[in-house]
C-alpha positions as YAML, in Angstrom:
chain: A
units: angstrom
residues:
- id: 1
  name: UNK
  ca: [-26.08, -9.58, 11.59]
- id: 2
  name: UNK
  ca: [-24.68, -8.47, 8.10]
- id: 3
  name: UNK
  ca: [-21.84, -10.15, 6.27]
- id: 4
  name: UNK
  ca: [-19.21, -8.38, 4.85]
- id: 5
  name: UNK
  ca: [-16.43, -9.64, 2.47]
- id: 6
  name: UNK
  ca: [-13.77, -7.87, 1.91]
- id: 7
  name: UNK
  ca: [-11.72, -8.95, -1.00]
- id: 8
  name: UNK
  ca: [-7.67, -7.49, -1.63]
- id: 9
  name: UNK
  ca: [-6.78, -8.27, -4.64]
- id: 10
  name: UNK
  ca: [-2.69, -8.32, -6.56]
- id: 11
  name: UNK
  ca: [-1.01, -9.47, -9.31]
- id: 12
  name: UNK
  ca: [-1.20, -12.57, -8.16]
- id: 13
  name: UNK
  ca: [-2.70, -13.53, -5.13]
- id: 14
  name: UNK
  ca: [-6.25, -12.56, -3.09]
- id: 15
  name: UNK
  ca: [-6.30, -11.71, 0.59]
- id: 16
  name: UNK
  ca: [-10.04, -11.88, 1.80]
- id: 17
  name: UNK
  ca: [-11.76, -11.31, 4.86]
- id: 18
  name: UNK
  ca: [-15.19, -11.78, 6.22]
- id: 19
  name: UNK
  ca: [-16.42, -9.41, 8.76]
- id: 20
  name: UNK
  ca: [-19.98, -8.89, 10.44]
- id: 21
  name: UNK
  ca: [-21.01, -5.20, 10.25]
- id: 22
  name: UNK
  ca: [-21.35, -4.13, 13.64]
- id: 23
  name: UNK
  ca: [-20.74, -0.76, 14.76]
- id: 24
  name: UNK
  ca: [-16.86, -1.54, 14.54]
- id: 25
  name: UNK
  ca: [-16.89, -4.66, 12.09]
- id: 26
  name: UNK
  ca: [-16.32, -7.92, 13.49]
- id: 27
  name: UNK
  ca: [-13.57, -10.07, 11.37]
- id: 28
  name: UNK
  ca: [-14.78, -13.68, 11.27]
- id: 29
  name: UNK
  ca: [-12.56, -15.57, 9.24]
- id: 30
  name: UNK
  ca: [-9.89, -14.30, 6.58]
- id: 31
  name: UNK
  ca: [-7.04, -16.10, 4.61]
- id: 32
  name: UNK
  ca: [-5.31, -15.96, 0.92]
- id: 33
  name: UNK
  ca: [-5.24, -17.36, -2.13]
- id: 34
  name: UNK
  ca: [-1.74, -17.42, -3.64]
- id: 35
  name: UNK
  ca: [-0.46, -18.02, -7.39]
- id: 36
  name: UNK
  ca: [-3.54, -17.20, -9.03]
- id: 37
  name: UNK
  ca: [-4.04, -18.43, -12.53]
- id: 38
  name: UNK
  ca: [-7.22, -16.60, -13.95]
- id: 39
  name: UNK
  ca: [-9.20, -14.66, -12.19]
- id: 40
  name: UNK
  ca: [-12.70, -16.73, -12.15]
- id: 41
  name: UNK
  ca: [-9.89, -19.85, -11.07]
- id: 42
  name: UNK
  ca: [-8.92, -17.52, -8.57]
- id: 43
  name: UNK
  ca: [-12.18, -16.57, -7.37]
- id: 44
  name: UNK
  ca: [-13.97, -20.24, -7.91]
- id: 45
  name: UNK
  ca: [-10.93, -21.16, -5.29]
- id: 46
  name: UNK
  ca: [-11.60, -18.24, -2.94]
- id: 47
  name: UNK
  ca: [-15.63, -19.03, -2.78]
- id: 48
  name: UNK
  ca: [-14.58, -22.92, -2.12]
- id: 49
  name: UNK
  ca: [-12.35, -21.85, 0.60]
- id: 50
  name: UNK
  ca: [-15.27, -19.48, 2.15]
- id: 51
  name: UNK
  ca: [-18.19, -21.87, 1.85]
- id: 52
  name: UNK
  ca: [-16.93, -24.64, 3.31]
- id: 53
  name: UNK
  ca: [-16.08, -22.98, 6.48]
- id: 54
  name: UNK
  ca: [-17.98, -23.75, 9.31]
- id: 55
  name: UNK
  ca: [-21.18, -21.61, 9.94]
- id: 56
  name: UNK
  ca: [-20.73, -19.33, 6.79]
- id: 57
  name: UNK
  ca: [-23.04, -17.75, 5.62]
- id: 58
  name: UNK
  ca: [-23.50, -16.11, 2.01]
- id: 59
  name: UNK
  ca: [-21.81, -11.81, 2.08]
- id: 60
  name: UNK
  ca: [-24.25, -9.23, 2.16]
- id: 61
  name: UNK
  ca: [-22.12, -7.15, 0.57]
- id: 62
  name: UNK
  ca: [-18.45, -7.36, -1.28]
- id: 63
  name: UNK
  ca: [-15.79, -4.38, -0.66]
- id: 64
  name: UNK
  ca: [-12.83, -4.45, -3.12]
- id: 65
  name: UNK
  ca: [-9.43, -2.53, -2.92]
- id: 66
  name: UNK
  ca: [-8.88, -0.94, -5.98]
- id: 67
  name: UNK
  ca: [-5.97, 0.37, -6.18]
- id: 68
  name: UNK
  ca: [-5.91, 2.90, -8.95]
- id: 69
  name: UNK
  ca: [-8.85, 5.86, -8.22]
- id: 70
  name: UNK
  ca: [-7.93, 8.58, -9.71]
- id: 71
  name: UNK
  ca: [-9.34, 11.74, -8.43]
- id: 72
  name: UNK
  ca: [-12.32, 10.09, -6.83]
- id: 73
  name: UNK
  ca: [-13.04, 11.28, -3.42]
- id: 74
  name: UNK
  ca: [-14.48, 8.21, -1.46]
- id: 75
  name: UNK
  ca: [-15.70, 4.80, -1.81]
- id: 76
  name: UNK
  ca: [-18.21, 4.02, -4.33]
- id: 77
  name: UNK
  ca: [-20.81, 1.38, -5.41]
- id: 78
  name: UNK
  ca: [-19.24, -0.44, -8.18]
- id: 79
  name: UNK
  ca: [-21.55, -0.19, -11.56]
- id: 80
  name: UNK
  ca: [-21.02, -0.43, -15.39]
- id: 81
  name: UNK
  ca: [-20.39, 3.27, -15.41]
- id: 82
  name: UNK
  ca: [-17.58, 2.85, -12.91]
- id: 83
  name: UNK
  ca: [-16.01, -0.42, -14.41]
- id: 84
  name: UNK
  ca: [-16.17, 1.27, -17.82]
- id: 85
  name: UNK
  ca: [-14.07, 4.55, -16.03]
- id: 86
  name: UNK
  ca: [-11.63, 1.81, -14.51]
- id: 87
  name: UNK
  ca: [-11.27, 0.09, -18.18]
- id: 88
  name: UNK
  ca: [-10.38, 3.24, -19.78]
- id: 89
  name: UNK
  ca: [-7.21, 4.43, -16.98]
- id: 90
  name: UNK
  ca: [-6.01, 0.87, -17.02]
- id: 91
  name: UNK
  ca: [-2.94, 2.41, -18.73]
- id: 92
  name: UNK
  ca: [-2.23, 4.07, -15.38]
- id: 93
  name: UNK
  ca: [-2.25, 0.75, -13.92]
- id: 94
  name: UNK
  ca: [-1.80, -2.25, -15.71]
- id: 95
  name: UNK
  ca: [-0.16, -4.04, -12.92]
- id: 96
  name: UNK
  ca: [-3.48, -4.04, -10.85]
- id: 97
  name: UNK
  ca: [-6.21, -2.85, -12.29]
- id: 98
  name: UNK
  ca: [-7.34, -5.42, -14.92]
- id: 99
  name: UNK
  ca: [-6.97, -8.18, -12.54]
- id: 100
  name: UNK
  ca: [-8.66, -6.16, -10.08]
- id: 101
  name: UNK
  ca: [-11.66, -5.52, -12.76]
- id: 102
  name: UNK
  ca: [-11.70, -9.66, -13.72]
- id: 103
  name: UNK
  ca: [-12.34, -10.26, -10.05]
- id: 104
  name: UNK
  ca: [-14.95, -7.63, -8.85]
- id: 105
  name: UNK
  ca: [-16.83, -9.09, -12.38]
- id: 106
  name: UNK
  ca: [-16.38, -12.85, -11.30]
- id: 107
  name: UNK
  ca: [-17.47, -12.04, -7.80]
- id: 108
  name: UNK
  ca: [-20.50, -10.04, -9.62]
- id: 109
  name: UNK
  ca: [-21.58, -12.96, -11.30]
- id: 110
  name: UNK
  ca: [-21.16, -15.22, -8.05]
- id: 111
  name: UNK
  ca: [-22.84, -12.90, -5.88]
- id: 112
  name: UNK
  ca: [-25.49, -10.97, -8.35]
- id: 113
  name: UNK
  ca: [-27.91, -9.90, -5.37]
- id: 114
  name: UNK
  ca: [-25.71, -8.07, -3.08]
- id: 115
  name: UNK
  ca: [-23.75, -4.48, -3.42]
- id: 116
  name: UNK
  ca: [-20.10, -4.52, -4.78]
- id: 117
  name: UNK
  ca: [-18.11, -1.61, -3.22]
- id: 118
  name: UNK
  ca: [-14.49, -0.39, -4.77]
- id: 119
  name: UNK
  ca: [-12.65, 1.31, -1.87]
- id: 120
  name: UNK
  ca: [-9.49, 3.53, -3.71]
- id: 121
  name: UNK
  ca: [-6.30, 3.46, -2.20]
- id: 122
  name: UNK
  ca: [-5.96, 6.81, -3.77]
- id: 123
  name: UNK
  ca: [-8.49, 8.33, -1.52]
- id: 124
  name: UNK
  ca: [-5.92, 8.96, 1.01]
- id: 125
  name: UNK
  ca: [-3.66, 11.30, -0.79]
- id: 126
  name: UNK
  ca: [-6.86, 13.69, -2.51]
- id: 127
  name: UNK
  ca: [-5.56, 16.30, 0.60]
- id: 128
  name: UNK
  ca: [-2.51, 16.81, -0.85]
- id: 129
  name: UNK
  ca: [-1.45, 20.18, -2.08]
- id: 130
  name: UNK
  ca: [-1.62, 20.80, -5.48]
- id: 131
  name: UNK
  ca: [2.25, 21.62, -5.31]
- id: 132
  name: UNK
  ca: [2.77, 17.95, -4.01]
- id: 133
  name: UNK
  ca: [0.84, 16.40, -7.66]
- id: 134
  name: UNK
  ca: [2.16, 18.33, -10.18]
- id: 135
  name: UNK
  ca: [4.50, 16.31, -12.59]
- id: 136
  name: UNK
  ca: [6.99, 18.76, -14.73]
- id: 137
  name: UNK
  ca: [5.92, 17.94, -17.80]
- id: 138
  name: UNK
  ca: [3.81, 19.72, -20.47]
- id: 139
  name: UNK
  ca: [0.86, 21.14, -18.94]
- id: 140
  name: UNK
  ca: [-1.62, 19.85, -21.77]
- id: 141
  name: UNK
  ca: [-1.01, 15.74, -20.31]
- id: 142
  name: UNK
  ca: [-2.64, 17.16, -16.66]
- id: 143
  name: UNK
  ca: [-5.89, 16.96, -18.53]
- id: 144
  name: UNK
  ca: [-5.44, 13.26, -18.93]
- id: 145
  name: UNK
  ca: [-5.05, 12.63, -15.45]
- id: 146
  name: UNK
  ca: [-1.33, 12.68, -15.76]
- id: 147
  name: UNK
  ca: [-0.59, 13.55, -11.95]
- id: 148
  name: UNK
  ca: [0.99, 12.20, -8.80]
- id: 149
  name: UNK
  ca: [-1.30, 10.31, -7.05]
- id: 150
  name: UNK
  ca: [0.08, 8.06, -4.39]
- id: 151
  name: UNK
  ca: [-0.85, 4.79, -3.10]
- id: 152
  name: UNK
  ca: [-1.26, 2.41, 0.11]
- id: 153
  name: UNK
  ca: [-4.21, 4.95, 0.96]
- id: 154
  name: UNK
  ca: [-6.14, 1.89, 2.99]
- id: 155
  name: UNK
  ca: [-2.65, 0.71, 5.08]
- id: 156
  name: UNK
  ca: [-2.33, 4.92, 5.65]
- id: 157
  name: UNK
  ca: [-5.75, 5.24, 6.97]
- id: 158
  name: UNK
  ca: [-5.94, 2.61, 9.18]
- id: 159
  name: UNK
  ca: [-2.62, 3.44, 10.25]
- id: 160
  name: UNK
  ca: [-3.89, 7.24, 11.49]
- id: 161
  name: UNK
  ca: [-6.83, 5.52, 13.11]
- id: 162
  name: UNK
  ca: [-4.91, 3.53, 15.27]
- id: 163
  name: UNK
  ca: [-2.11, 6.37, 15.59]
- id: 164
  name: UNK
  ca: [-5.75, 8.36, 17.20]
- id: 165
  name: UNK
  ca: [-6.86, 4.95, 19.07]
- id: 166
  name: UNK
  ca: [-4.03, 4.33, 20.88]
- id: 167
  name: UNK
  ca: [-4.03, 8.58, 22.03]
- id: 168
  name: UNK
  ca: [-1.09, 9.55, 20.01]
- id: 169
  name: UNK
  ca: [-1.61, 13.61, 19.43]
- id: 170
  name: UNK
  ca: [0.57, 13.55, 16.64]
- id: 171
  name: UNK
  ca: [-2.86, 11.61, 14.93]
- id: 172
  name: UNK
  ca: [-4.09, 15.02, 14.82]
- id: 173
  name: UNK
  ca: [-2.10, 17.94, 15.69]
- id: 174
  name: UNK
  ca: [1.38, 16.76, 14.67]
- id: 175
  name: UNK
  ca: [3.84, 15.54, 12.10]
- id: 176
  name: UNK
  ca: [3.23, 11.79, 10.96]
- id: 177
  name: UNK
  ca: [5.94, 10.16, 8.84]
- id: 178
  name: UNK
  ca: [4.12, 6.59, 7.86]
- id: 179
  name: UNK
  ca: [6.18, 3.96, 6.06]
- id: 180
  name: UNK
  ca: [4.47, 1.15, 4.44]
- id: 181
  name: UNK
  ca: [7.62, -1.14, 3.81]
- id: 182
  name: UNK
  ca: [6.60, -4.52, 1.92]
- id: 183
  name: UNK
  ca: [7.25, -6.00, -1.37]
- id: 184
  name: UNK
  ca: [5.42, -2.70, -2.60]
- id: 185
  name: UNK
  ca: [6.62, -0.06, -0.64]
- id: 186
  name: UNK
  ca: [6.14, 3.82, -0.01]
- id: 187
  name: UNK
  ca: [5.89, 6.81, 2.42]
- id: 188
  name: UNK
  ca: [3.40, 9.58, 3.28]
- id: 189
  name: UNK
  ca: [3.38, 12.89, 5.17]
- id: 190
  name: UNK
  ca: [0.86, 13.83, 7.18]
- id: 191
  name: UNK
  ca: [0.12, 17.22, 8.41]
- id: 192
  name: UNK
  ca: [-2.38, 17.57, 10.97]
- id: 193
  name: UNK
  ca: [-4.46, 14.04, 10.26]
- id: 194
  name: UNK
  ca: [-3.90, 15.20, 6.12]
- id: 195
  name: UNK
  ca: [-1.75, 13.98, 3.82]
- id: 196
  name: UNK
  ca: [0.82, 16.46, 2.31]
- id: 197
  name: UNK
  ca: [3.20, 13.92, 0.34]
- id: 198
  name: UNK
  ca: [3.57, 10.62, -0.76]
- id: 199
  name: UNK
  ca: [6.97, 8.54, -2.20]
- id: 200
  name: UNK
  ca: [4.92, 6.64, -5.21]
- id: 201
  name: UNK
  ca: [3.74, 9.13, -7.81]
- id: 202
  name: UNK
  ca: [1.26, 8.64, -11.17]
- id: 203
  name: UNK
  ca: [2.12, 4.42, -10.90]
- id: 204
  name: UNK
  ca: [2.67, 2.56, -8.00]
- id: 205
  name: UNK
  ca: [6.32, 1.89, -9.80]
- id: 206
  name: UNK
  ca: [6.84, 5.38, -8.43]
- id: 207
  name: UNK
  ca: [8.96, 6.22, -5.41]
- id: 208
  name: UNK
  ca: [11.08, 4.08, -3.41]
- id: 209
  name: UNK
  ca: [12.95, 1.01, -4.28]
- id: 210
  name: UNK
  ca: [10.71, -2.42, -3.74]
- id: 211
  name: UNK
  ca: [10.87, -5.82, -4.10]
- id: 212
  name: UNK
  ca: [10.56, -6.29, -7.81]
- id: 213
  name: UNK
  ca: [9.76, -1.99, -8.79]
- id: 214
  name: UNK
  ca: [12.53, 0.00, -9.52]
- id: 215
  name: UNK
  ca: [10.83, 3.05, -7.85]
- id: 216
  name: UNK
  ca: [12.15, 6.69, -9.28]
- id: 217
  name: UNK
  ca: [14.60, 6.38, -12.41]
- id: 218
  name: UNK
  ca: [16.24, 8.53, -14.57]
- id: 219
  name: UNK
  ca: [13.68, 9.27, -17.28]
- id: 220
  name: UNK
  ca: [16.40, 9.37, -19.92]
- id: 221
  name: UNK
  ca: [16.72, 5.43, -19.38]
- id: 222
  name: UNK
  ca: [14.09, 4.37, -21.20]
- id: 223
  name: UNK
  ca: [14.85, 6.70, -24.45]
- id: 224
  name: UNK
  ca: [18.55, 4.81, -23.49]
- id: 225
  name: UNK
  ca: [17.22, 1.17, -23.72]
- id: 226
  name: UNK
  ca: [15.06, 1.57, -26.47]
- id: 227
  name: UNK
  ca: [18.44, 2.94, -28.54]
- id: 228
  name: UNK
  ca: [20.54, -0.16, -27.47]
- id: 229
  name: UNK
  ca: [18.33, -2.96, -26.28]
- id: 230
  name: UNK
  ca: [16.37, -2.42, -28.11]
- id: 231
  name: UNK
  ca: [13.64, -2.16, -25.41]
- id: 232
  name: UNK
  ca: [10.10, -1.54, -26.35]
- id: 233
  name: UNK
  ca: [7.40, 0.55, -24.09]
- id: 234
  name: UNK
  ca: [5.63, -3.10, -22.77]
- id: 235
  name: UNK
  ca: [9.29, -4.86, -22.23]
- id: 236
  name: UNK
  ca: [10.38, -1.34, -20.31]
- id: 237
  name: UNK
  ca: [7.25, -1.92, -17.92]
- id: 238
  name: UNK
  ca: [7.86, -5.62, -17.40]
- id: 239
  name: UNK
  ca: [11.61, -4.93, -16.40]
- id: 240
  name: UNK
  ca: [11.05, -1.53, -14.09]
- id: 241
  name: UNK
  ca: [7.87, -3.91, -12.24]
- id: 242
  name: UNK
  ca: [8.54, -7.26, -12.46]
- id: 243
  name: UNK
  ca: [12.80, -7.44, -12.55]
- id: 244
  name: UNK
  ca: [13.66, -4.66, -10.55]
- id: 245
  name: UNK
  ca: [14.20, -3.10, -6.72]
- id: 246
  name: UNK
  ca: [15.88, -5.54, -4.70]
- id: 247
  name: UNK
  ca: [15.71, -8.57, -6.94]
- id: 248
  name: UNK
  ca: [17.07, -7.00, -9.80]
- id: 249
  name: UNK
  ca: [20.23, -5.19, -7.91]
- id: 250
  name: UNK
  ca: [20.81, -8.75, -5.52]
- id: 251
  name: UNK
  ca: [19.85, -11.29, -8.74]
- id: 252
  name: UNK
  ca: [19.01, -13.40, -6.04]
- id: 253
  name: UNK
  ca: [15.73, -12.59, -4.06]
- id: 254
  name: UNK
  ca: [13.13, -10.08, -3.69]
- id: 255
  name: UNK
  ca: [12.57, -11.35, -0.27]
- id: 256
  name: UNK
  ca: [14.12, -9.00, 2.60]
- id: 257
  name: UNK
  ca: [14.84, -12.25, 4.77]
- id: 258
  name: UNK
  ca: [16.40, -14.18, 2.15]
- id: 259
  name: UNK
  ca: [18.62, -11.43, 1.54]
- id: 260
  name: UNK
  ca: [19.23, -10.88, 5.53]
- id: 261
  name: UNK
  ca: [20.60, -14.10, 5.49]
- id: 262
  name: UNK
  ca: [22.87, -13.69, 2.46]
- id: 263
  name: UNK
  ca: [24.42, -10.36, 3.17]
- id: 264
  name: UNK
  ca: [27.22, -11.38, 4.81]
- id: 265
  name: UNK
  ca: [28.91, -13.44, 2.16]
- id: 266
  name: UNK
  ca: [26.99, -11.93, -1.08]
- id: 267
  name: UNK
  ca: [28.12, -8.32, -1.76]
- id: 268
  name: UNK
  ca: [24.91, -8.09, -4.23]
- id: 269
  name: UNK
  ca: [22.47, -8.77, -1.44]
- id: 270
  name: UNK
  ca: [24.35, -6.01, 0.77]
- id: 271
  name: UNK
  ca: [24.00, -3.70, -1.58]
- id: 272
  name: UNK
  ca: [20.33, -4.26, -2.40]
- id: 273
  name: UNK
  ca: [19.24, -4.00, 1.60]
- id: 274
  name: UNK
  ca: [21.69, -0.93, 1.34]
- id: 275
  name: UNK
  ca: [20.08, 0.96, -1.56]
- id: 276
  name: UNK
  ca: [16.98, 0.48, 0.40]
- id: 277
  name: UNK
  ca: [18.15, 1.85, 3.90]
- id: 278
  name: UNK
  ca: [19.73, 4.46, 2.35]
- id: 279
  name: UNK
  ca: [16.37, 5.40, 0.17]
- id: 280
  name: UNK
  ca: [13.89, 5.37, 2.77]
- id: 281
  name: UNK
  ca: [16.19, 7.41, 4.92]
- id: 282
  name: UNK
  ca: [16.32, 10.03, 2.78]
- id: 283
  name: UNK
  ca: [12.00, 10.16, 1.52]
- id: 284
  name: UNK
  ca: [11.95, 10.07, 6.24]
- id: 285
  name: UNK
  ca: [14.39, 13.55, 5.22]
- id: 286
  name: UNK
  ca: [12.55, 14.66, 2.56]
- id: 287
  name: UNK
  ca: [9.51, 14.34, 4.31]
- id: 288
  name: UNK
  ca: [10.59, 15.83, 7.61]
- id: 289
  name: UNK
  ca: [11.67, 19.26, 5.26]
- id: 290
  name: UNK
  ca: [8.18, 19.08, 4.19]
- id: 291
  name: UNK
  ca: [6.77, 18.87, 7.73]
- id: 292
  name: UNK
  ca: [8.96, 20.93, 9.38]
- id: 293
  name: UNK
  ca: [10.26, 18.08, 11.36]
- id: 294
  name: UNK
  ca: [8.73, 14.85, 12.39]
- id: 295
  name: UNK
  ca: [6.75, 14.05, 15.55]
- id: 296
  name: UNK
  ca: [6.12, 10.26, 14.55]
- id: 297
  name: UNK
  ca: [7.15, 7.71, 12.26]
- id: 298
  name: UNK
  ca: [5.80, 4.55, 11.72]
- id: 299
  name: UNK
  ca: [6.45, 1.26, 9.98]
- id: 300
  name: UNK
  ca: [4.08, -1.36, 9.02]
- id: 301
  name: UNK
  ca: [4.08, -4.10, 5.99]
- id: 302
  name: UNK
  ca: [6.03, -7.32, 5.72]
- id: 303
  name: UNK
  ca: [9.06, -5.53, 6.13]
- id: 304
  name: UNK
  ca: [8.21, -2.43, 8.47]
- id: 305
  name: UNK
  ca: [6.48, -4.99, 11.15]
- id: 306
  name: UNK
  ca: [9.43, -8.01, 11.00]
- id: 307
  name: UNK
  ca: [13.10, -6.51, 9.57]
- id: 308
  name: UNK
  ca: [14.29, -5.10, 13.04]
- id: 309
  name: UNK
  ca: [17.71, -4.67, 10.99]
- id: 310
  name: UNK
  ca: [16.31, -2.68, 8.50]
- id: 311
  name: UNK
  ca: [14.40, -0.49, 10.80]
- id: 312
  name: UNK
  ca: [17.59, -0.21, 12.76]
- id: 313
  name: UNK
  ca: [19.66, 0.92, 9.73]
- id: 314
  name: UNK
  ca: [17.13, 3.39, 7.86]
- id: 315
  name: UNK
  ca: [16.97, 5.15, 11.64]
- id: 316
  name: UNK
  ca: [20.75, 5.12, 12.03]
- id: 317
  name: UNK
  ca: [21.49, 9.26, 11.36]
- id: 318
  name: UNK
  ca: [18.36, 10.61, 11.84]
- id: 319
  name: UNK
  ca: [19.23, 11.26, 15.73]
- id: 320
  name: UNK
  ca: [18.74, 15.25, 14.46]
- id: 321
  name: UNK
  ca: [15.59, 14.45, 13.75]
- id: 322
  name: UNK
  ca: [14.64, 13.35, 17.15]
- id: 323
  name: UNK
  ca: [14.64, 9.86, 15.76]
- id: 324
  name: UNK
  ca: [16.39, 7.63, 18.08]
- id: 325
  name: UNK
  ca: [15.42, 3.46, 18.72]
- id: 326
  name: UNK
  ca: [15.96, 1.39, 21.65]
- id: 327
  name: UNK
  ca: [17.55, -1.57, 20.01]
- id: 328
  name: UNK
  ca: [16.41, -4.25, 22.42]
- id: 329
  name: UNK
  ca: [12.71, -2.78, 21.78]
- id: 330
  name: UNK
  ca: [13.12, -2.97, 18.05]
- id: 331
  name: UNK
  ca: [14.52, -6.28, 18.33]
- id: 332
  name: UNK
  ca: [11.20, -7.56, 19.96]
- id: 333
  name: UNK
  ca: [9.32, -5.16, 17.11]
- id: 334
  name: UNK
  ca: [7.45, -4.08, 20.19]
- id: 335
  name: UNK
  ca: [4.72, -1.21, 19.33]
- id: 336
  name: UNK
  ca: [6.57, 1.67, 20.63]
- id: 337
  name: UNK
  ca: [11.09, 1.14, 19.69]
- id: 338
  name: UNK
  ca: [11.90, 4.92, 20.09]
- id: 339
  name: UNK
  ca: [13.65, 5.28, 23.40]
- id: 340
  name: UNK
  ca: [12.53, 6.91, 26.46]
- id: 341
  name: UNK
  ca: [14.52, 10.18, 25.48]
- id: 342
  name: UNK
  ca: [13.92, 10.54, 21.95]
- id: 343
  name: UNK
  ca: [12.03, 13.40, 21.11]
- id: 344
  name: UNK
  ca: [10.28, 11.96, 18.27]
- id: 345
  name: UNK
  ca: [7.70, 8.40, 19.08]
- id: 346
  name: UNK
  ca: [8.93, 5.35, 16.47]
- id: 347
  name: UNK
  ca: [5.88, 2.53, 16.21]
- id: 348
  name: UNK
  ca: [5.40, -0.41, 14.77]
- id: 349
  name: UNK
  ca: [2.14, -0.99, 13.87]
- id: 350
  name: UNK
  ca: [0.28, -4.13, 11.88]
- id: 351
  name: UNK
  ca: [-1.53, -2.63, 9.10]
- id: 352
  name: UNK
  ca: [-4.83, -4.19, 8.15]
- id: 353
  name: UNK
  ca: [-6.67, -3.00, 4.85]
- id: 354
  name: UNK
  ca: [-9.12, -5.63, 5.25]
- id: 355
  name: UNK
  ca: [-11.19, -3.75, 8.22]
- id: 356
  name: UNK
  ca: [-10.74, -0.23, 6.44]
- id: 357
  name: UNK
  ca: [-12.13, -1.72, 3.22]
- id: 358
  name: UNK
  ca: [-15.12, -3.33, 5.77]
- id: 359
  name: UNK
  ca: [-15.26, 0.10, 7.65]
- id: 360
  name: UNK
  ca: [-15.59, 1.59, 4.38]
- id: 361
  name: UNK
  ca: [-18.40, -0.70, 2.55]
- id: 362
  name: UNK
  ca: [-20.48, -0.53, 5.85]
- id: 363
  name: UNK
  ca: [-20.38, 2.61, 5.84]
- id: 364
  name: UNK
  ca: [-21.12, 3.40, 2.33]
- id: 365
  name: UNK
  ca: [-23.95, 0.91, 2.42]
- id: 366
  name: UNK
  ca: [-25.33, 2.31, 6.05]
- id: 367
  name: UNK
  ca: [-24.93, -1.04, 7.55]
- id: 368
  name: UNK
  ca: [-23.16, -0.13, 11.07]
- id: 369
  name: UNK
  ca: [-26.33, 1.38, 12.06]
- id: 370
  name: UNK
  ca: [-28.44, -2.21, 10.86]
- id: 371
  name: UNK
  ca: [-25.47, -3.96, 12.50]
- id: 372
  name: UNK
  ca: [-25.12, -2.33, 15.82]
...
């Protein structure tokens, strides 16, 4: 049967999975590679770790998350043509996408005779109403790509497949709220099964407050910094992705539990879980005004799947919204925490990118059909 990898790449680590293409693909072994150095040191550890597993076998195929798509529709086979496109808009991206490039071009040269797919996480958001990805700003940048995109498009679709798996009808005929809360974090509304909004914009910097992202600022602060710093265009990135969100408000951790266990005593690590409560609760308003209301929410990531608290708090006043938890449920982040009354279903759901980027590649490549 086929072998597909699926590699997941970030700033600094690789998540990888290896699936065999049946019908539904089959994961067969996954893990991660953390504190990356290069990329080809990142990848020679990732191929060690793969081939000396017991019974593998060489991919026939790689998928890659790429996070950064622009206005590309659906997967694609990943050429010279395409690399050169993803060169060229790494100013949209420069968190992701040139590690994301080194890796797909290591893994190339590792694995020259099989198909390379890039799966977008952009792909997701293409249904959104033109409304939803205008940026107010002079019309002539929109012919650079100069847009709201969104991100977490792989998390979101896997999330509305499972919403439709498990017979939810708000999958699609209803209002869908989905919160991808993690170190990167965002939210999407979906209409229908289609996505109408999303929190991050033209950068994945966009949006809601994260671990180390700032999310949404005042655009005037940069034109600020640069007069008193002074703060230059590359040190403005480094601070708004790398020093920001909860790290930079606490000065202590980026890491939701570490900051869970310091809140009592550390007013800076109160107010950083507060900031992001109190954001996500109003993008769940925002998006509800957009929907009309909300049938579902979700969470999923790091945070969405394990902070009971902060699930607890960012639902606390949204009772008009039909949004109501059973605590005792949410403290065992069982898959279903609204209560029985609650007019509105609250899940908690464990994303998985890896089988979407699998699903995806096999697809692409017509390999469910050789695989079934």
């Amino acid at each position: 049967m086929p072998n597909i990898l699926t590699i997941n790449a970030g700033s600094s680590s690789i998540r990888f999975a290896l699936y065999e293409a049946a019908a539904a693909p089959v994961r067969v072994l996954d893990g991660k590679i953390e504190r990356l150095g290069s990329a080809a040191q990142g990848v020679d550890s990732l191929v060690q770790r793969l081939e000396t597993q017991p019974g593998f076998a060489k991919p026939d195929a790689v998928g890659h998350r790429v996070v950064h798509g622009m206005l590309h529709t659906a997967p694609e086979r990943v050429t010279a043509e395409l690399l050169g496109e993803l060169r060229r808009i790494t100013p949209y991206d420069p968190e992701h996408l040139p590690r994301e490039i080194e890796i797909i071009e290591a893994l190339q040269q590792r694995y020259s005779s099989v198909p390379h797919v890039a799966c977008f996480d952009t792909v997701f958001h293409r249904s959104m109403p033109r409304v939803a990805t205008l940026l107010p700003i002079p019309r002539r940048y929109m012919a650079q790509g100069v847009q709201r995109y969104g991100f977490h498009g792989l998390s979101y679709t896997f999330l509305m497949r499972e919403l439709a798996r498990i017979g939810d009808p708000a999958a699609t005929q209803g209002r869908v709220i989905l919160a991808h809360l993690g170190n990167g974090a965002s939210l999407a509304a979906v209409q229908s099964g289609r996505c109408v909004d999303t929190s991050m914009g033209f950068t994945p910097a966009a949006g809601l407050v994260m671990g180390t992202r700032s999310g949404d600022l005042d655009p005037g602060l940069m034109s600020y910094l640069a007069l008193t710093e002074p703060m230059d265009a590359a040190q403005f990135q480094a601070m708004v992705n790398h020093e920001s969100g909860l790290l930079g408000v606490s000065e202590s951790s980026a890491d939701v539990r570490d900051l869970l266990d310091h809140e009592v005593n550390d007013s800076r690590a109160r107010e950083a879980l507060a900031l992001f409560c109190y954001q996500a609760k109003k993008w769940i308003g925002s998006f509800a005004a957009v929907l009309g209301g909300v049938d579902t929410l979700v969470f999923a990531g790091g945070i969405g799947e394990n902070a009971a608290p902060l699930r607890r708090r960012i639902c606390d006043g949204l009772q008009f919204l039909g949004i109501q938890i059973d605590e005792s449920l949410n403290q065992r982040n069982a898959p279903r925490i609204s209560s029985a009354t609650a007019a509105a279903a609250v899940r908690v759901i464990h994303t998985d990118e890896e089988s979407v980027i699998a699903e995806l590649t096999a697809g692409l490549l017509g390999m469910n059909d050789k695989g079934a």
